[in-house]
C-alpha positions as CSV (number, residue, x, y, z in Angstrom):
1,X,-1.2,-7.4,-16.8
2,X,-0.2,-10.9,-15.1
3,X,-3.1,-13.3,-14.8
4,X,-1.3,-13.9,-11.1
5,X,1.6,-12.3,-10.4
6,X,4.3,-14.0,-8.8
7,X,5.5,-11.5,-6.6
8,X,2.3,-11.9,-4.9
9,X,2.9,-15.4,-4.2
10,X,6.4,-14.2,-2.8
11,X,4.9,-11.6,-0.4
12,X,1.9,-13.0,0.9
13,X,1.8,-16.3,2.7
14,X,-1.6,-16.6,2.4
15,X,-1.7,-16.1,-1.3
16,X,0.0,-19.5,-1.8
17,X,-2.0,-21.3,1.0
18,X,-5.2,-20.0,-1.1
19,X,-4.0,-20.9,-4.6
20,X,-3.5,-24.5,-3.1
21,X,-6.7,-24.3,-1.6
22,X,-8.1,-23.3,-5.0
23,X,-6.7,-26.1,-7.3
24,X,-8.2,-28.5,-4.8
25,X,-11.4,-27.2,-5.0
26,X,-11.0,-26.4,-8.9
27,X,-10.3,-30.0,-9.0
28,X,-13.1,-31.5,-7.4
29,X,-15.3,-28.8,-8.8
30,X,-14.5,-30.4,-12.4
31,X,-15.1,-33.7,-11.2
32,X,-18.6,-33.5,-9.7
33,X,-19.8,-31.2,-12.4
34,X,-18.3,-34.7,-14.8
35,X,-20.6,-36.8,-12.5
36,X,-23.7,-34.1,-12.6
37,X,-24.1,-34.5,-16.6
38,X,-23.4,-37.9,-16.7
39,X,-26.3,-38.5,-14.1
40,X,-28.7,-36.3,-15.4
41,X,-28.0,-37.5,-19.0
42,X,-28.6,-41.1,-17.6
43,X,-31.5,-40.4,-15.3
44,X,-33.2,-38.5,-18.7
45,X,-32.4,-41.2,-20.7
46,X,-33.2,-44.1,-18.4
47,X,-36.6,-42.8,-18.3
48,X,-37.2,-41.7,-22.1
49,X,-35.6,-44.9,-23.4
50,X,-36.7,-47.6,-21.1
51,X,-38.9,-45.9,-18.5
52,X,-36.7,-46.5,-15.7
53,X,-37.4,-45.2,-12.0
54,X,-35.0,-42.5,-11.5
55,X,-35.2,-42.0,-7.5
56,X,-31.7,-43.2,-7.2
57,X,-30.3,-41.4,-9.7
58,X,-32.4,-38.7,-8.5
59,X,-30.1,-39.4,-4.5
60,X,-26.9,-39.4,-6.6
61,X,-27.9,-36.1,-8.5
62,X,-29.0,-34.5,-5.6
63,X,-25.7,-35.2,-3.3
64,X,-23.6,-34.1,-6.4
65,X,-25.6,-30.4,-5.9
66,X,-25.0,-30.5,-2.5
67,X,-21.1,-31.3,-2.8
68,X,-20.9,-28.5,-5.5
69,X,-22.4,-25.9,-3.1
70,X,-20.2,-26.7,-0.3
71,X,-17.6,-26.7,-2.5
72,X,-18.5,-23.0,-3.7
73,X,-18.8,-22.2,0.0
74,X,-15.4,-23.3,1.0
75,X,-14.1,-21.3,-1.9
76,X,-16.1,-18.1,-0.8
77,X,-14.4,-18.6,2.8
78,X,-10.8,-19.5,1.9
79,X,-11.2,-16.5,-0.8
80,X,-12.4,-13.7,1.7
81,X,-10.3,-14.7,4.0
82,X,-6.9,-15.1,2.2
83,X,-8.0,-11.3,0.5
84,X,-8.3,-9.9,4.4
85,X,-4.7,-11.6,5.3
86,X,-2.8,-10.2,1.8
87,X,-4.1,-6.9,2.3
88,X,-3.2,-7.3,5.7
89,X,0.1,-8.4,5.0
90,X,0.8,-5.9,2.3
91,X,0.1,-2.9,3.9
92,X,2.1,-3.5,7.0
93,X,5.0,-4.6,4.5
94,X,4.8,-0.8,2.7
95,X,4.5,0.7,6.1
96,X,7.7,-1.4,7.3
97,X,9.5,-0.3,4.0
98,X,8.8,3.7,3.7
99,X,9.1,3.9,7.0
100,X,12.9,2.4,6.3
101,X,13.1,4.8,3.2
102,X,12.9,7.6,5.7
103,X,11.4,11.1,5.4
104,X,13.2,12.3,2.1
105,X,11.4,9.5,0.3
106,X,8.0,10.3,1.6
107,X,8.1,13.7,1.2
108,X,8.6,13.0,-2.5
109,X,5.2,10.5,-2.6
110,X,2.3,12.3,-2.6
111,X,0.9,11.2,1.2
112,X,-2.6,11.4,0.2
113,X,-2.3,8.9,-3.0
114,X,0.1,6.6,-0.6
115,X,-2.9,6.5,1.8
116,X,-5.7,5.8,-1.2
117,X,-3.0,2.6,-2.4
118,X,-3.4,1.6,1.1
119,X,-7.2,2.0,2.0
120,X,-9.5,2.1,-1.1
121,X,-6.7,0.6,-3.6
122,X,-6.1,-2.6,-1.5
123,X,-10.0,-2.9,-0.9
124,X,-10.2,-3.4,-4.9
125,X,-8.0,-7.1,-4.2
126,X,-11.4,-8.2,-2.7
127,X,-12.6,-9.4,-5.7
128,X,-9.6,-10.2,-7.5
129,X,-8.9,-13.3,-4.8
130,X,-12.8,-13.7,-4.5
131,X,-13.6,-13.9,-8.0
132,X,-11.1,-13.6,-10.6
133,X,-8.7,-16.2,-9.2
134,X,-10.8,-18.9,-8.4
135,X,-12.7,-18.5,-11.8
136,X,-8.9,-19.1,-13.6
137,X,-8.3,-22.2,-11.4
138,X,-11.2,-23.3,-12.7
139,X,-10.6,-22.4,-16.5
140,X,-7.5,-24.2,-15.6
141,X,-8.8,-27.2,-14.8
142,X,-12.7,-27.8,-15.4
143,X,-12.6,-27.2,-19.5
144,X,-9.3,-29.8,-19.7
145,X,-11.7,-32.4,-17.8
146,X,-14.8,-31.6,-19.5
147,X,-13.0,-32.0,-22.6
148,X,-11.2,-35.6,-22.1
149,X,-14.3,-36.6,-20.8
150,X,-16.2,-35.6,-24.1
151,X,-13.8,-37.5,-26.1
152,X,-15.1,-41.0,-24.5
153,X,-18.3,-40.2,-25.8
154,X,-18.1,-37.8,-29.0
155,X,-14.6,-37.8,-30.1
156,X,-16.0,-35.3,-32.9
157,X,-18.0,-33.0,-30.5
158,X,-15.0,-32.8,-28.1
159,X,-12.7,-31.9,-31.2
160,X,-15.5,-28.8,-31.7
161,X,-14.8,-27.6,-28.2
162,X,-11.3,-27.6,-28.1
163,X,-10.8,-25.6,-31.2
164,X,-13.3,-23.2,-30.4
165,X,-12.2,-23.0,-26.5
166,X,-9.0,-21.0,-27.5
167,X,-10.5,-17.8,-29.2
168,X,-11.9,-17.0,-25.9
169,X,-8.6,-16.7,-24.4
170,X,-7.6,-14.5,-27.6
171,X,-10.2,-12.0,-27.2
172,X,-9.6,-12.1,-23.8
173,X,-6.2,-11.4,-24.1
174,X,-7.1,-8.2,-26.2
175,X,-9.8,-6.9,-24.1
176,X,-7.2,-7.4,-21.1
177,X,-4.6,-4.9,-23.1
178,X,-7.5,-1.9,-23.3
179,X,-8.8,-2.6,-19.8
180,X,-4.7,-2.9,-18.0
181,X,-4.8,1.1,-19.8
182,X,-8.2,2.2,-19.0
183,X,-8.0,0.8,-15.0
184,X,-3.9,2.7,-14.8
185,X,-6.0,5.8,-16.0
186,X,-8.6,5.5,-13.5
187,X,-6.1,4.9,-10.5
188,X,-3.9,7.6,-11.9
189,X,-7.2,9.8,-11.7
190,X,-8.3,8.7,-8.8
191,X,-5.0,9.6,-7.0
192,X,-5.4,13.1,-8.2
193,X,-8.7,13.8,-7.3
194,X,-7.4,12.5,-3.5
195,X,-4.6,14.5,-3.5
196,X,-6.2,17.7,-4.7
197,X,-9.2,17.4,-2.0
198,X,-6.5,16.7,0.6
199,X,-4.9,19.9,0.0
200,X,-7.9,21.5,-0.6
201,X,-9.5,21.0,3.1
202,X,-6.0,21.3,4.4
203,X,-5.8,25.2,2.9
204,X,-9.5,25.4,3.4
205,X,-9.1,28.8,6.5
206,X,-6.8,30.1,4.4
207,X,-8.9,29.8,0.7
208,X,-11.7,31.2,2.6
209,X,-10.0,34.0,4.5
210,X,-8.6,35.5,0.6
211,X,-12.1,34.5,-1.2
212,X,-10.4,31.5,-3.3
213,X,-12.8,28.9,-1.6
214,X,-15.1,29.1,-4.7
215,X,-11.9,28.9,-7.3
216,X,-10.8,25.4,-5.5
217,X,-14.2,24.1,-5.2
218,X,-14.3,24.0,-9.4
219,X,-11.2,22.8,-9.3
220,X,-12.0,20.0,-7.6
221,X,-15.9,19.1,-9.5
222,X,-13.4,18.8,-12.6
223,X,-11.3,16.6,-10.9
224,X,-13.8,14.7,-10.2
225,X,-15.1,14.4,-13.8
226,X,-12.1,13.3,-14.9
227,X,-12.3,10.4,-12.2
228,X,-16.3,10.0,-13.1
229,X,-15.4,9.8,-16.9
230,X,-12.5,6.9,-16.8
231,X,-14.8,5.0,-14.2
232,X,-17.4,5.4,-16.9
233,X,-15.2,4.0,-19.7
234,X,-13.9,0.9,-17.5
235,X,-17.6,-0.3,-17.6
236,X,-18.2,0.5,-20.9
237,X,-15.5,-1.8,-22.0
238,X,-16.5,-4.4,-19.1
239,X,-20.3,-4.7,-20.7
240,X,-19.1,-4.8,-24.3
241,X,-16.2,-7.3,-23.2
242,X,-19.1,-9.3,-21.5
243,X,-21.0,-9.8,-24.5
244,X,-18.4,-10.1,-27.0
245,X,-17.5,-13.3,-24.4
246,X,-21.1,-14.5,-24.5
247,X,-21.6,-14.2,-28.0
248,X,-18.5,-16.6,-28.8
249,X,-19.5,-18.9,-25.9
250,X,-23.2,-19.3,-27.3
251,X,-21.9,-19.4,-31.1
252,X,-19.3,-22.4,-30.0
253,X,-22.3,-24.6,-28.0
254,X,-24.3,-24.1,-31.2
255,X,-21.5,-25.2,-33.1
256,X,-21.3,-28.1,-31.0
257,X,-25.5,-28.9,-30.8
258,X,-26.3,-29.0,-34.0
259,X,-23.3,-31.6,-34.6
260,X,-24.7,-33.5,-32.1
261,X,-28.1,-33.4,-33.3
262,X,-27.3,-34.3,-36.7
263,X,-25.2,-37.5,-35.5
264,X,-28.1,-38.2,-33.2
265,X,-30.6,-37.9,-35.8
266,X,-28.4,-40.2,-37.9
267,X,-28.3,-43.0,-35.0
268,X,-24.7,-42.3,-34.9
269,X,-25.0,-41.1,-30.9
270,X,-27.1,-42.3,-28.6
271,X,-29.4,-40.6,-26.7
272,X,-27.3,-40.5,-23.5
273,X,-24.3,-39.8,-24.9
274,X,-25.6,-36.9,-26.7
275,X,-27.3,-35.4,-23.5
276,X,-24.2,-35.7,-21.7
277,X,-21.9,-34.1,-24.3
278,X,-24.7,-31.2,-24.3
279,X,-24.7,-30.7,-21.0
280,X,-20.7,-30.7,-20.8
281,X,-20.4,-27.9,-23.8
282,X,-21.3,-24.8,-22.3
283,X,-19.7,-26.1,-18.7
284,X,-16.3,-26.4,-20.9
285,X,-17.2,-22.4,-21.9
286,X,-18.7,-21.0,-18.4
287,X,-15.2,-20.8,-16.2
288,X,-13.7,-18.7,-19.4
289,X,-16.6,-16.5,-19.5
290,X,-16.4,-16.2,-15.8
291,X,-13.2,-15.6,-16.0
292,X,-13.8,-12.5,-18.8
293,X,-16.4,-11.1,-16.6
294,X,-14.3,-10.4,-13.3
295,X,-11.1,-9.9,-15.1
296,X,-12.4,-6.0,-15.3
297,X,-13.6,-6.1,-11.5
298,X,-10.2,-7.2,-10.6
299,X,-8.0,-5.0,-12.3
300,X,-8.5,-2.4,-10.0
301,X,-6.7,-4.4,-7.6
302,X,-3.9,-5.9,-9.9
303,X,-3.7,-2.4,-10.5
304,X,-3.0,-1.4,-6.8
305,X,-0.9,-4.3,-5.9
306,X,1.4,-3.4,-8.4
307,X,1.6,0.1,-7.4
308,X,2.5,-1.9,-3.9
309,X,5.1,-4.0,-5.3
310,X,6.5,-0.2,-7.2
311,X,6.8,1.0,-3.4
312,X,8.3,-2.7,-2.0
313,X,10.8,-2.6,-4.6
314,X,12.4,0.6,-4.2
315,X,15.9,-0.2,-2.8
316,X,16.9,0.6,0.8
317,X,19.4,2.8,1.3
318,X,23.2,1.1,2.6
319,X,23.5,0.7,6.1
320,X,25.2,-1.5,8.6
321,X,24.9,-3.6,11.0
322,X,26.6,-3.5,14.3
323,X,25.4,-2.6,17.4
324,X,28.3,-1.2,19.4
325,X,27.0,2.4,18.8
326,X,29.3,5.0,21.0
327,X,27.5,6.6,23.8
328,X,27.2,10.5,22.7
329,X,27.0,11.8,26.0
330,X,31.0,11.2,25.7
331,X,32.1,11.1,22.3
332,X,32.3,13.9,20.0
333,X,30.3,13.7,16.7
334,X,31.7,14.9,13.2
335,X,30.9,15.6,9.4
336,X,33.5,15.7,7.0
337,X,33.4,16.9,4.0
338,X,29.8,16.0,3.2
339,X,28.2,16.4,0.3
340,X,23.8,15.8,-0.3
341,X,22.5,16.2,-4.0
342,X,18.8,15.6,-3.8
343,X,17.2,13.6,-7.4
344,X,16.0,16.2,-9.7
345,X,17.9,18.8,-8.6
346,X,21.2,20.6,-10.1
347,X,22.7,22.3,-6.8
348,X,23.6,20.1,-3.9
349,X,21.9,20.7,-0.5
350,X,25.1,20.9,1.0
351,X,28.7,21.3,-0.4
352,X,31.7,20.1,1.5
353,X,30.5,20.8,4.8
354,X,32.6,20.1,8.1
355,X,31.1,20.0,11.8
356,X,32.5,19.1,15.1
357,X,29.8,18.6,18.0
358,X,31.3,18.2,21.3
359,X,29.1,16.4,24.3
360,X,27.4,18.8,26.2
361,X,27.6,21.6,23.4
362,X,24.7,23.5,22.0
363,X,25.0,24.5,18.5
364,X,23.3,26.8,16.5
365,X,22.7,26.4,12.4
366,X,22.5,29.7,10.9
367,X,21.8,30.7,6.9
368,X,19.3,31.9,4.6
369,X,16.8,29.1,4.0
370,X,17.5,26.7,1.5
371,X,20.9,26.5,2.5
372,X,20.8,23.0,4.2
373,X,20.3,23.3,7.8
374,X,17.3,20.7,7.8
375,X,19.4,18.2,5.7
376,X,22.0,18.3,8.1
377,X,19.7,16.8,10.7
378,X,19.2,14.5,8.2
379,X,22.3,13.3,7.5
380,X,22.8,12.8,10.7
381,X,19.7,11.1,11.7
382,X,20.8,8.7,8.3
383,X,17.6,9.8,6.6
384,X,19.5,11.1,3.6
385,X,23.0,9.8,2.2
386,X,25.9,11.9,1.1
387,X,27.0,11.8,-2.1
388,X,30.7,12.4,-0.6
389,X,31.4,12.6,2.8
390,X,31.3,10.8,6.2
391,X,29.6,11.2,9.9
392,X,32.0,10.1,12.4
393,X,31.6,9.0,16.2
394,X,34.2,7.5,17.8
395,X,36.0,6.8,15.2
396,X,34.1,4.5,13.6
397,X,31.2,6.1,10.4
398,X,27.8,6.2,11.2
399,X,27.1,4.0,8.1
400,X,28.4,1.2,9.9
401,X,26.1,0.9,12.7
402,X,22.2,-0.6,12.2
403,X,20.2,2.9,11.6
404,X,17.3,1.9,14.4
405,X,19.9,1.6,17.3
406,X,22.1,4.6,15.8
407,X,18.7,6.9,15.9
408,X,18.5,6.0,19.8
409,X,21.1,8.3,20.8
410,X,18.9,11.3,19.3
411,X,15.8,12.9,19.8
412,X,14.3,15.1,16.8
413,X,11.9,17.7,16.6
414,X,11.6,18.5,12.6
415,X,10.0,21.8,11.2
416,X,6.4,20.9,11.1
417,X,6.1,18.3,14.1
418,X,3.4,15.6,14.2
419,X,0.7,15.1,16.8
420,X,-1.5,11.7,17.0
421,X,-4.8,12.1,18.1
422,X,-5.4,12.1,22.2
423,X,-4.1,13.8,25.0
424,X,-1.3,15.8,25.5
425,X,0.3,13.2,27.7
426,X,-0.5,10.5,25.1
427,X,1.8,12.4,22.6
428,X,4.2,13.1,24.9
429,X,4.8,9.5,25.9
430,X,5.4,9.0,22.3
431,X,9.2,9.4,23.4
432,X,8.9,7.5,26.6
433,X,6.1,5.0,26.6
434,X,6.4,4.1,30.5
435,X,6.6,7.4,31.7
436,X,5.1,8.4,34.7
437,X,3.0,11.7,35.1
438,X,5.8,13.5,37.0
439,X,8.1,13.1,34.2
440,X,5.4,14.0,31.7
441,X,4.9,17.5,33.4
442,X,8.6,17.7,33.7
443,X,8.8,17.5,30.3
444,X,6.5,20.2,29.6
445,X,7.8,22.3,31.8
446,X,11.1,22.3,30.1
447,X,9.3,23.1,27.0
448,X,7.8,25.9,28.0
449,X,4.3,24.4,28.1
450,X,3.8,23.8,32.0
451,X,0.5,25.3,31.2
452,X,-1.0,22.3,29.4
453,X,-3.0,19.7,31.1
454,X,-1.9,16.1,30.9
455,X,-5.4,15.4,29.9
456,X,-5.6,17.5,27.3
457,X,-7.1,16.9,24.4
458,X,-5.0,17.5,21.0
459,X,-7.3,16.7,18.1
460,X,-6.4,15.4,15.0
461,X,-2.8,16.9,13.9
462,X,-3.1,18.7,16.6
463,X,-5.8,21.5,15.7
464,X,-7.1,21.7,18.8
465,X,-3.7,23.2,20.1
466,X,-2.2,26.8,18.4
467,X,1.0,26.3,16.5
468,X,3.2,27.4,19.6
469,X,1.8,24.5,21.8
470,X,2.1,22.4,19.1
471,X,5.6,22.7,19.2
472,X,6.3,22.6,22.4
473,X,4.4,19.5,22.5
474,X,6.7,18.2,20.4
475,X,9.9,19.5,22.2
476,X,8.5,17.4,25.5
477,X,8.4,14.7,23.4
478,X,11.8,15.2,22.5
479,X,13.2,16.1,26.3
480,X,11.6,13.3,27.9
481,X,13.1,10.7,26.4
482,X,16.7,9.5,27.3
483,X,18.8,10.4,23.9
484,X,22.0,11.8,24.7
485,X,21.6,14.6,21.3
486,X,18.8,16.6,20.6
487,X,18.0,17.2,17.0
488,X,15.6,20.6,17.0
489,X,14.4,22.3,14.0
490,X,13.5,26.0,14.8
491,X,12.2,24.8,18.3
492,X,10.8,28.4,19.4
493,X,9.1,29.3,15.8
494,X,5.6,30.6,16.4
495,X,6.1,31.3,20.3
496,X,6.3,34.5,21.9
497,X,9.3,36.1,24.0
498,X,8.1,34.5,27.6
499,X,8.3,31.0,25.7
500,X,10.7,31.4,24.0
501,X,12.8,32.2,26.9
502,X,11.6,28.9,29.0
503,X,12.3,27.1,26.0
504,X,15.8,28.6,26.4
505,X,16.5,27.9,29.9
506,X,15.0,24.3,29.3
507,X,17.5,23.7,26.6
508,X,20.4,24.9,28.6
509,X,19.3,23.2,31.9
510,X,19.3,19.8,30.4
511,X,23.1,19.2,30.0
512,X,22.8,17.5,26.5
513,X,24.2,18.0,23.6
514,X,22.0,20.1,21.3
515,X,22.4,20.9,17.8
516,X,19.3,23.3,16.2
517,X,18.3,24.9,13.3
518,X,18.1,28.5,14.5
519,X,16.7,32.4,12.9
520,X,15.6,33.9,16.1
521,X,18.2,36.5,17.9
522,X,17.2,34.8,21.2
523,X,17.8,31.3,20.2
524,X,21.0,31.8,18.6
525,X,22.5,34.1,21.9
526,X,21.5,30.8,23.9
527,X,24.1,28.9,22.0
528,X,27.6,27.9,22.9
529,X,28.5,28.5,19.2
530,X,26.8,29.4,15.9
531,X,27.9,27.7,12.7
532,X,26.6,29.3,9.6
533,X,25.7,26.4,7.1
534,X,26.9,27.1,3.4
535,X,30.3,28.8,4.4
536,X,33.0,27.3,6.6
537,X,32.9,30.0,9.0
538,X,32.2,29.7,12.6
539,X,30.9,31.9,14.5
540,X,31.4,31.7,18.3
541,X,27.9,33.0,20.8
């Protein structure tokens, strides 16, 4: 595990601006806590030796306090804030980048531990940029200054310090290796435990409708031991890490006292020089320490960040870049030859498959499931890449053009469609965000959900609406917005004949160029032509 990992510096703007910060403020930490012992070793020796009045030394003692506090406030700011702006920055940067990876990538991250790495794990960086980096600047630079500042005075005192100084970094080198292991396990288990209570509540009706509820609900208590016991062992190590750190720190100053003493005894030091190497020796020791002591708070959040920089890293699939995308409401669409082999899997998804789409058609995808309907929505949507094979339109591939601008000429409704919490209207202006009301209730008429009230409400995923409504929510979404193709997954599953059959005529009414997924008798008479995915047969309507 990286102290600091430059790829963080890379990412995050802020992350730079507040190691800057830092070393300035490490800096002039080190300097005033030079000028604190040297005052207080001359104030105490002013007055023990020759009975001095120590009221201005007392001014200049006090102002160094003050300038050390402010200087510990600024840090506190700058580090809170730069924490707030990386996490900011880093979440929006995986949201950017999965949402570029596309569907097929997500659905092979487990959703719940995706959304854990972006809430709770990022919230563990807190005190990574509030505590464990500005302790290293300081270990950086403090103990180097403290040190060369010894020398002037106690060349043999100073010589104590810095060959005890480095077995603090040794044995915190080796407590780092246990800890990098123990915090990956407690991540790893924490991940779990979210997925397996996500998909617990999600199948919650249906555990409790065949008397499983119980089962799941053990399931999940030893999950959660499992996530209890490694949280357990990361602060057993932290506490015993602690106090192996303290015990060498305290060892090392008495090291360096009783040398002191001696020498003093011996009138080989005076008495202020001996104060102020006192007072340095366990300031050379403390940013170390520090620095051992929040290493374990932190590595939850080194942890996190670089399961963010796993997710960053993960190449983008090829795509181009122009612009010139042909309108489909003119130019035919084909697949040649293509060819989709998902990772972990022996068969392909599809196997040399060849489709023509005129403008205006409707086209129905028939086959057994598992046969590759969906993924040929996905190939053309460019969520998934053929291994072999090419979509065409207009003669030019579809790997040429930018993938955003391509998309626009289609509108997709996917198996299971997705429904953000508001009003029916709200989700339906998902497609069309200036959309007036008229065009709204348009929309759901086409879908066969003129019932629905633009104000009504949808709940979260869209539980307040049956499964027939969601979809049809979904298929308004799709309808109202201006792409010349509609992509449509098994539009009328879950509805009944009447809907199904306005669903139809919505379909047909609309003059574009449709291309669905399709079981249902009704849906596949609607079409101009069936094509049954898997063979090369086509079957006209």
């Amino acid at each position: 595990m990286k102290p600091l990992d430059p790829r963080l510096l890379r990412r995050a703007r802020a992350a730079r601006v507040f190691l800057a910060a830092s070393v300035v403020i490490g800096v002039g930490t080190g300097l005033l806590i030079i000028a604190q012992a040297v005052l207080l070793a001359r104030g105490v020796a002013g007055v023990v030796l020759h009975g001095e009045p120590i009221v201005s030394v007392a001014w200049a003692l006090g102002a160094v306090v003050v300038a050390r506090a402010l200087l510990m406030w600024a840090q506190e700011v700058v580090a809170q804030r730069a924490a707030a702006a990386v996490k900011s920055t880093l979440r929006r940067q995986v949201l950017e980048h999965s949402l570029k990876l596309g569907p097929v990538w997500l659905s092979g991250e487990r959703s719940s531990a995706l959304t854990t790495l972006l809430t709770r794990g990022l919230d563990d960086l807190d005190p990574y940029f509030a505590r464990y980096l500005p302790q290293l600047v300081l270990a950086a630079t403090v103990p180097a200054g403290v040190i060369a500042w010894m020398a002037t005075g106690d060349l043999i005192a100073a010589g104590t310090v810095a060959i005890t100084l480095p077995l603090i970094p040794i044995f915190m080198v080796l407590i780092g290796w246990a800890t990098q292991a123990h915090s990956r396990r407690r991540r790893r288990a924490l991940s779990v435990l979210a997925h397996h209570f996500a998909d617990v509540v999600a199948g919650l009706p249906t555990l409790k409708l065949f008397g499983r509820a119980k089962a799941q609900e053990a399931a999940v208590r030893r999950v959660t031991d499992k996530h209890r016991s490694a949280s357990m062992s990361s602060l057993r190590l932290a506490f015993l890490s602690s106090f192996a750190l303290e015990l060498l720190a305290s060892i090392s100053v008495a090291l360096v006292a009783v040398g002191v003493g001696l020498r003093l005894v011996e009138g080989r030091l005076g008495l202020e020089t001996a104060l102020m190497v006192l007072i340095l020796a366990p300031e050379a020791y403390l940013p170390l320490r520090q620095v051992g002591m929040h290493f374990h708070a932190s590595a939850d959040g080194v942890a996190a960040s670089e399961e963010v920089f796993r997710v960053l890293e993960t190449p983008l699939p090829a795509s181009g870049d122009r612009t010139d995308v042909p309108d489909l409401r003119t130019t035919a669409l084909q697949l040649y030859d293509v060819t989709v082999r998902y990772p972990g899997r022996d068969e392909p998804a599809l196997d040399g498959f060849d489709l023509d789409v005129r403008p205006g058609e409707v086209i129905a995808l028939t086959g057994p499931s598992g046969v590759g309907k969906s993924t040929v929505l996905a190939v053309l949507l460019g969520f998934v890449q053929p291994e072999r094979g090419v979509v065409v339109a207009g003669g030019s591939a579809a790997d040429e053009f930018e993938p955003t601008v391509w998309r626009r000429q289609f509108a997709w409704v996917p198996q299971r469609p997705g429904l953000r919490m508001g009003t029916v209207a709200d989700n339906v202006r998902l497609g069309r965000p200036d959309a007036s009301d008229d065009a709204v209730r348009l929309a759901l008429i086409g879908a066969g959900a003129g019932e629905l009230g633009l104000d009504k409400p949808v709940g979260e995923q869209g539980q307040l609406l049956s499964g027939g409504q969601q979809r049809r929510v979904a298929l308004a979404r799709a309808l109202i917005t201006d792409a010349p193709v509609l992509l449509l997954d098994e539009p009328t599953a879950g509805l009944d004949a009447d809907a199904e059959a306005a669903v139809v005529a919505g379909l047909r009414a609309g003059g574009r160029t449709v291309l669905m997924v399709a079981h249902r008798p009704a849906l596949i008479a609607a079409a101009d032509r069936t094509v049954e995915v898997g063979t090369r047969e086509l079957v006209n309507a």
